[in-house]
N, C-alpha and C positions, 0 to 999 in steps of 0.2 A: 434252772430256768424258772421266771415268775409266771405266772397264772393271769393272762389276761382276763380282769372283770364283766369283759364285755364278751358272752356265745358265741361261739363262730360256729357252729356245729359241726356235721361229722368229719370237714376236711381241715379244721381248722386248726391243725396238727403242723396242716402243711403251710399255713398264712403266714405271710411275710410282714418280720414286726416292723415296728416304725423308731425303736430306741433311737437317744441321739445322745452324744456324750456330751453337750451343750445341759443347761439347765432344764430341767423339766419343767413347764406349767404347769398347774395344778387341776389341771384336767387331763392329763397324763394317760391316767386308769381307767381311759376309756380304751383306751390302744394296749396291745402288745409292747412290753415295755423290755422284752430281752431279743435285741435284733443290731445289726452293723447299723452303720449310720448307712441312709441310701446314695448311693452313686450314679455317676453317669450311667452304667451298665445297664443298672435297674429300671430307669428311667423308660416309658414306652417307648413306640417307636415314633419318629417325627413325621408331619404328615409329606412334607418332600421325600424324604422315603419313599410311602407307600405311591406316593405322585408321579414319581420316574423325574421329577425335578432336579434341580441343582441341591447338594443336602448343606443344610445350615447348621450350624453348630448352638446357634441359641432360635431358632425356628421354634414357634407352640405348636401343641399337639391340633390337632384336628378341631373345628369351630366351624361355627354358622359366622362367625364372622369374617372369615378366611375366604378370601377370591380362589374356585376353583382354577387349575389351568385347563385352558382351550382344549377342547377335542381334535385329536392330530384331524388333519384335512380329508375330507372325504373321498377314497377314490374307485367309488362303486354309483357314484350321481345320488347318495343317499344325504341329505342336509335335516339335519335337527329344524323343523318347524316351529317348537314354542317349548320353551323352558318355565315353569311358574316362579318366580321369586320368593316364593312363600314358603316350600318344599319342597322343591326342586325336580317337581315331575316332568320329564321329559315326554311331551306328543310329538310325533312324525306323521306326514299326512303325503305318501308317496304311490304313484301307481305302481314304479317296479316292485314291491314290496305284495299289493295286491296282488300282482300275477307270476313271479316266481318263489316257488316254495323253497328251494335252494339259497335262494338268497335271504331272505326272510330266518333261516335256521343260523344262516352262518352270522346275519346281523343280530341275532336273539344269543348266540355264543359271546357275541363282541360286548353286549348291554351286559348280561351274566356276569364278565369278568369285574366290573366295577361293583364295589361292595356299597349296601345299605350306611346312611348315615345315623348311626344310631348313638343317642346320648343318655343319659340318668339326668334330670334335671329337678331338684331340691327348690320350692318356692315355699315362702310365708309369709302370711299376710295376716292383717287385724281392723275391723272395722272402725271408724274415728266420726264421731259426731261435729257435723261443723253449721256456720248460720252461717248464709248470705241473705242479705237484703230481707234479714230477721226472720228470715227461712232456716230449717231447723233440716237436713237430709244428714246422709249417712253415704259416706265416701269408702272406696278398699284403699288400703294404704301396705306399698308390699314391702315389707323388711327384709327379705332376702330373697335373691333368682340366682342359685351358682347349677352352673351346667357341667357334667363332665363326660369329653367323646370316648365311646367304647369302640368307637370306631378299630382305632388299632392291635386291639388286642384280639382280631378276628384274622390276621396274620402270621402264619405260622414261621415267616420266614421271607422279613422287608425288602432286601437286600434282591431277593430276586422276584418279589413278591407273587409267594408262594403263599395258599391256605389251602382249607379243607372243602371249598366251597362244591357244590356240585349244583347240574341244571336235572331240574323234577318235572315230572305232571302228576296232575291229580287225580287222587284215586277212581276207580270207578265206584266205590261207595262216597265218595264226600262229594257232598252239594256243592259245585259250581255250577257257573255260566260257561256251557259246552255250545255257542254257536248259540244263545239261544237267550230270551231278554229276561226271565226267572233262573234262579239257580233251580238245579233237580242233580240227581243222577245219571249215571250210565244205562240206559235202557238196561232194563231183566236185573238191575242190581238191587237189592234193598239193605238197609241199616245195616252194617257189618258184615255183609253176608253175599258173596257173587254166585249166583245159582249157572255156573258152567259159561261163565264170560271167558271172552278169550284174555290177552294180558292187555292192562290199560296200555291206550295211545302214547305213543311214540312220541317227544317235540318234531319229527321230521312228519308225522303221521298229520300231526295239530295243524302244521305250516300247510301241508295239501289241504288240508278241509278249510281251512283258512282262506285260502286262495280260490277252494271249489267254492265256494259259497257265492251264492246270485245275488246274493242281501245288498238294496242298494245302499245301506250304510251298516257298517260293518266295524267293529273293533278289535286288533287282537292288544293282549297287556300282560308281559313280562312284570310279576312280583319278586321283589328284592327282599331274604325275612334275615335275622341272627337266629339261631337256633341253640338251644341246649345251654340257655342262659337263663338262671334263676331269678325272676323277677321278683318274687314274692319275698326271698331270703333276703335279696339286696336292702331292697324296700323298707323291713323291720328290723335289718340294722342300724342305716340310716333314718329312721323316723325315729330309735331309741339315740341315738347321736346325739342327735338335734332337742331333741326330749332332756337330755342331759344337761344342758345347756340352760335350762328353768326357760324354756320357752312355751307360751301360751299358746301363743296366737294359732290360724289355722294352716295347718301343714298339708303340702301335697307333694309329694313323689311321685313322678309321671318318667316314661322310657320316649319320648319323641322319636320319630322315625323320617327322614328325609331322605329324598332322593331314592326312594321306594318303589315308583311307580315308572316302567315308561309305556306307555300306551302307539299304537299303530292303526291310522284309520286311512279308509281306502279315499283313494282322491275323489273328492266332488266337492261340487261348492256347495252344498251343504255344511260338509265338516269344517269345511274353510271358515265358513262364516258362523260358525259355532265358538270357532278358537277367537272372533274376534272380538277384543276389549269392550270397545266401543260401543258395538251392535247389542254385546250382552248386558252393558247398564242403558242402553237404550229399550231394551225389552223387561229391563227391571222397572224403569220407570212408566212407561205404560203401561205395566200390568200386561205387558204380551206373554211375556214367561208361561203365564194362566194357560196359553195355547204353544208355544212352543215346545215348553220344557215335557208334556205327554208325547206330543208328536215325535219328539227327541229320541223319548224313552220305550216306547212302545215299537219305533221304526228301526231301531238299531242293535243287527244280534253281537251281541260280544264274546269274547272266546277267552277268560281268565281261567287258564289252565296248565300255564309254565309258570316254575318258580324257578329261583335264584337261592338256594341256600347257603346262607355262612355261618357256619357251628362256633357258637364258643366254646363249646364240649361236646362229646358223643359218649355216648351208652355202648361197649364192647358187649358179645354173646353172652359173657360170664357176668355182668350188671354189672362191672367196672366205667367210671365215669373217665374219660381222658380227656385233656382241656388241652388246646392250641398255642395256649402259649401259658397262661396262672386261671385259678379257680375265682371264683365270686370271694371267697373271704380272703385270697390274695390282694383281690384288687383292693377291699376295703379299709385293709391294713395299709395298702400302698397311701390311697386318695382320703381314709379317713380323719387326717390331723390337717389336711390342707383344706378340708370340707368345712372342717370344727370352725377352723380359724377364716375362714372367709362368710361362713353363717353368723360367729362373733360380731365380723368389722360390717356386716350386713352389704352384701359385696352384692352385684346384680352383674355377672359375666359367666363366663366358658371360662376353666381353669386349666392350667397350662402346666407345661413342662417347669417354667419360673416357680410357680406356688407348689409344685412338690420341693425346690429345692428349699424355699425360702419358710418352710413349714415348721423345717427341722431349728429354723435359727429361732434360740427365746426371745422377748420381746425385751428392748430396752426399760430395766429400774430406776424408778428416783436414787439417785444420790451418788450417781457414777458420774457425774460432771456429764451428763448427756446436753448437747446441745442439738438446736434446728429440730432437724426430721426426729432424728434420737427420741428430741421432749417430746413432740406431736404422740409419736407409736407409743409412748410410755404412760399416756394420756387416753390413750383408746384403750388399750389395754389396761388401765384403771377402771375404765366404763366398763368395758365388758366383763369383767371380776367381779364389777356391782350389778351388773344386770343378770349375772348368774346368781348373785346373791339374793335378789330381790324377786327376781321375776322378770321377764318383758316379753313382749308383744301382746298385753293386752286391748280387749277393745276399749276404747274411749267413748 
């Protein structure tokens, strides 16, 4: 077996190579270079899968650019009030919700089952000197945006989807918002330490205080987290990846989170008129905000103290880490040649199911009688041979 060039640290025993019995680039020995070629099998899961949709055979994996499907029909009188397009937080602004706590537990079981939208998202950019109207500014100029959903690999089992996901609250030592417009504590609790509390609240305990509460505006907000995924490991793999590449310019690795949040506020027209568009760049533009947005803030107790957990791995008694479906240096052995070469062609999307298979294939040579598309790919893949040679994404 060869020795990948590239740390995978302590699991990375167990990383999944990316070998292809096709030609190797000569970027190769960034990767695990003694491994099968990857198959369907290998392939994550598709997000109709995890959808309860119809399943597609060439379907991409999970995307911000992907139309969710509809939420089956409501048959509790409970209707989604306002969706953000931006991250997909979900507000609801319902009376039954304020006044039965039963219902409220079993609609916070129903949001739980739907998992966080969670991605790795790879940008580069370089600053670029330009004149207009013999004006001399400084523009960002972005060389590459490639996305990729970890969404599915927080499933242990598509088909009936099944994970490891559990519903939490929060400690009686960690600062939340318990009903109340500052985070603090559990009354009598301090720093690490519960001097004879009883056991933290119950979600059924949360949903009654929830409901007891006289507060005329009032929030409760169900958090969606991934857990027991190594960001940091991720991160200095792919920031050396990308480094490899003789890339200059300024690199950011960031984890985005969507569909994170869903919030529940008690019916009035206040809240109503909070959610709405219009009203709210109407009080941007007159500078009402100045008086709104305290009165807002100061009038409304919130209650952020259920989670949503979904493990990409857990910690056993014995310090054994167990993963749900592969480890972080699995994944990066899986996603690291389709990353390489979409950072190359300086790609700006969400990377799919297509770009792991089409990873594996080398890029078409001069002098194989290539025609059309063939010359174009053999022509990019000259560029980026010389851009590895030379350098690029400098500023200008």
């Amino acid at each position: 077996m060869g020795k990948p060039s590239h740390p995978l640290g302590n699991d990375g025993a167990d990383a999944l190579s990316m070998h292809s019995q096709h030609r190797v680039p000569s970027h190769s020995n960034l990767l695990d270079d003694d491994a099968p070629e990857l198959q369907s099998d290998d392939l994550p899961p598709l997000y109709d899968d995890i959808a309860g949709g119809e399943p597609s055979s060439n379907a991409p994996l999970l995307g911000p650019d992907l139309t969710l499907p509809a939420d089956p029909p409501s048959t509790d009188g409970i209707s989604q009030f306002y969706r953000s397009p931006v991250d997909g937080v979900d507000t609801y602004v319902s009376e039954l919700l304020d006044k039965d706590p039963k219902l409220l537990e079993k609609k916070v079981h129903e949001w739980a089952a739907k998992p966080p939208r969670v991605s790795v998202q790879i940008r580069g950019t370089h600053q670029r000197q330009v004149e207009r109207d013999g004006k001399k500014s400084t523009e960002t100029v972005t060389d590459f945006d490639v996305s990729v959903d970890l969404t599915p690999f927080l499933f242990s089992d598509v088909a009936n989807r099944l994970s490891w996901r559990e519903v939490n609250t929060v400690d009686n030592t960690t600062k939340a918002k318990r009903g109340t417009i500052l985070k603090c504590r559990a009354p009598g609790a301090k720093r690490g330490i519960e001097l004879g509390l009883p056991e933290k609240p119950t979600l059924e305990e949360w949903c009654h205080r929830y409901c007891a509460s006289s507060s005329g505006l009032k929030r409760f907000t169900l958090e969606r987290r991934m857990t027991g995924f190594k960001h940091d490991k991720v991160k200095d793999l792919l920031e050396e990846l990308v480094r490899r590449t003789n890339y200059h310019g300024s690199l950011s690795i960031t984890f985005p989170v969507k569909e994170r949040y869903v919030h529940v506020y008690n019916e009035c027209k206040t809240n109503v008129w909070r959610m709405n568009k219009w009203l709210r760049w109407f009080c941007y533009i007159t500078f009402l905000w100045i008086f709104t947005w305290p009165y807002l803030f100061f009038r409304t107790k919130v209650f952020e103290v259920v989670y949503s957990d979904w493990p990409f791995s857990t910690t056993t008694e014995d310090l054994q880490t167990r993963y749900v479906t592969i480890s972080e240096a699995q994944w990066y052995n899986m996603w690291g040649r389709a990353i390489h070469r979409a950072v190359l062609e300086r790609r700006q999307c969400t990377l799919g199911q297509h770009d792991l298979a089409t990873a594996e294939v080398p890029n078409p040579v001069w002098g194989n009688d290539n025609v059309g598309v063939d010359i174009i790919r053999a022509g990019i893949g000259a560029m980026n041979e010389l851009n590895r040679t030379v350098g690029w994404g400098y500023d200008t």
